[in-house]
VMD Tcl script that draws the C-alpha trace (Angstrom):
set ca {
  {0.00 0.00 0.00}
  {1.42 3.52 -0.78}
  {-0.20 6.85 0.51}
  {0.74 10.47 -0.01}
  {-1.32 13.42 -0.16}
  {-1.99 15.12 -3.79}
  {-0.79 11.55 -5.94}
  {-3.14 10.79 -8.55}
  {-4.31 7.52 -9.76}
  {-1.67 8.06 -12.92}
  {1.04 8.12 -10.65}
  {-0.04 5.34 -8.40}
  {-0.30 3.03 -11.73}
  {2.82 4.16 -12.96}
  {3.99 2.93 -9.48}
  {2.54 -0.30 -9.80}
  {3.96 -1.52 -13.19}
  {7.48 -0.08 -11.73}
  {7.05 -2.47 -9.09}
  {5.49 -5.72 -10.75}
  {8.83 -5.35 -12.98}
  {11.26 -4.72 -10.23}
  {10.58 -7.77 -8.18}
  {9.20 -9.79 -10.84}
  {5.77 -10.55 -9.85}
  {4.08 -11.67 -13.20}
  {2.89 -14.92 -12.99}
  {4.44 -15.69 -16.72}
  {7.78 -15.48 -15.33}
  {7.65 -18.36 -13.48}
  {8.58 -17.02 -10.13}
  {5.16 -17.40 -7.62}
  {4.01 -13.62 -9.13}
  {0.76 -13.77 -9.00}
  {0.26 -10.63 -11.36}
  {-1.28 -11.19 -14.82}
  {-1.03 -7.66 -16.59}
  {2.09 -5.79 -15.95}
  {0.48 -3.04 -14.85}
  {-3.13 -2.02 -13.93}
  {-6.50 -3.53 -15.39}
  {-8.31 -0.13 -15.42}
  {-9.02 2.52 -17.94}
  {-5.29 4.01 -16.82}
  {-3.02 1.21 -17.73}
  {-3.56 -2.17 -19.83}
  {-7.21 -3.20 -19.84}
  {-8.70 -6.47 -19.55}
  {-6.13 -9.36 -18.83}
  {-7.72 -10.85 -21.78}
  {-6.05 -8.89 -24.00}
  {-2.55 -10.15 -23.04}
  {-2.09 -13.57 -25.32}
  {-0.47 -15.38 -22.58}
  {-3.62 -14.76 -20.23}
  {-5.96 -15.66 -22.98}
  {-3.68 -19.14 -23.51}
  {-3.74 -19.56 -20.04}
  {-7.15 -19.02 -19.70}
  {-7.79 -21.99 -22.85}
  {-5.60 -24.44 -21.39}
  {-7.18 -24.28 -18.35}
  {-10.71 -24.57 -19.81}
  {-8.72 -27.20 -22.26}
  {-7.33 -29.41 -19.21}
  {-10.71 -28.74 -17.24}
  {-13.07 -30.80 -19.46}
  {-10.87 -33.47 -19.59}
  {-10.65 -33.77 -15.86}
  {-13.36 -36.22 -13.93}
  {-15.00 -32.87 -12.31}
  {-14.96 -31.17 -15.96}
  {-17.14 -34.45 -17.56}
  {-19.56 -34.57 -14.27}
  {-19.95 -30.64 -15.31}
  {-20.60 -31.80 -19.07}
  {-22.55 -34.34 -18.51}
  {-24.89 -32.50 -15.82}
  {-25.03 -29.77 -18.94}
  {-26.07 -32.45 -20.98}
  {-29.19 -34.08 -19.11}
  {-30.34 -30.09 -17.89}
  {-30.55 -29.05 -21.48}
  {-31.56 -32.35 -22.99}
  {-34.16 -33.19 -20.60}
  {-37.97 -31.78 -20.25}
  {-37.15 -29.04 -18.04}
  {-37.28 -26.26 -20.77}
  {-39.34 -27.98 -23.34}
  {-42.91 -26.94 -23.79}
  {-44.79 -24.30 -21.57}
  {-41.85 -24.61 -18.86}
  {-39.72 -22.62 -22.13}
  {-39.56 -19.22 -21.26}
  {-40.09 -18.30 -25.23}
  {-43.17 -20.54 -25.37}
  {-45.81 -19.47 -27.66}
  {-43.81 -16.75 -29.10}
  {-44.04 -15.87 -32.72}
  {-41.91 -13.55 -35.05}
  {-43.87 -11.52 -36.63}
  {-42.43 -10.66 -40.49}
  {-41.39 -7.26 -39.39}
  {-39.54 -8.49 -36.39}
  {-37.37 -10.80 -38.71}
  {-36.79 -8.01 -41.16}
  {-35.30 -6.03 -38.52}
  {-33.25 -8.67 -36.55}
  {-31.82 -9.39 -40.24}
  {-31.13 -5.76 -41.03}
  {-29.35 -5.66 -38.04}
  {-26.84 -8.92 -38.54}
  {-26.62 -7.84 -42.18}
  {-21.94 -6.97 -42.26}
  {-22.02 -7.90 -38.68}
  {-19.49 -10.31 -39.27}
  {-17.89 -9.40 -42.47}
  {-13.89 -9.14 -42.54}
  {-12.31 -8.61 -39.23}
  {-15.56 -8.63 -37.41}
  {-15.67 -12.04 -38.04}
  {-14.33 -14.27 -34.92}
  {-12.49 -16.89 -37.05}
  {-10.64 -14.05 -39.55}
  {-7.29 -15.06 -40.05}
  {-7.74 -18.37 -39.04}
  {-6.37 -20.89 -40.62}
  {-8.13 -24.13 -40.35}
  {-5.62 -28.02 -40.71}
  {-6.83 -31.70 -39.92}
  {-5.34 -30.82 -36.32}
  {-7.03 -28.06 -35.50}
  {-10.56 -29.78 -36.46}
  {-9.30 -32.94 -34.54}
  {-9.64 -30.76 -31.26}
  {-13.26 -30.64 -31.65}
  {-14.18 -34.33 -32.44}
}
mol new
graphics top color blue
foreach p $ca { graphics top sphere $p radius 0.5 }
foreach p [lrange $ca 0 end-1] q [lrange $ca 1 end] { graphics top cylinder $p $q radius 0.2 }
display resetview
């Protein structure tokens, strides 16, 4: 903790990525750091840990290594009989009886219409081999 009259949340970041560095408290280091952005996850400094590609491998290894583990299949398979079973099928569905009207599909369409075109699209740039598509079998 660090306190001094007049210091503004700029400085205190600034402080905070000095820090992380000096003693080498980022978890991808190895070391028992336990930070995952180098400096703060606020609108002053680095955003969502997310956006670092080591947190976001992290992040899909764990998931990764967690549905292969004996508490990741109970998970699946509890998934699996919830959304398979009747317990959202018929009037218990909170969309039962709903109907689009034509106007109502016109505008959800008009509104998807370029929404993933180029860039916006989540798998541009990917680039897809037997192994990749063996992951999901």
């Amino acid at each position: 903790m660090y306190a001094k009259d007049g210091i503004s949340q700029k400085a205190l970041d600034v402080l905070e990525e000095h820090f992380i560095k000096k003693y080498k408290a980022h978890y991808s280091l190895g070391l028992g750091g336990c930070n995952i952005l180098w400096g703060t996850a606020n609108k002053f400094g680095s955003g969502s840990p997310t956006n670092d590609p080591n947190v976001r491998k992290a992040i899909s290894k764990w998931w990764i290594d967690f549905y292969k583990s004996d508490e990741g299949i109970a998970f699946k398979k509890k998934l699996r009989d919830l959304w398979s079973g009747d317990i959202i099928r018929g009037e218990k569905n909170p969309n039962y009886g709903h109907r689009w009207t034509d106007e109502m599909k016109q505008k959800a369409s008009k509104q998807k219409i370029g929404m993933y075109v180029g860039d916006k699209n989540p798998n541009y740039g990917n680039h897809w081999t037997d192994k990749n598509e063996a992951r999901f079998i």
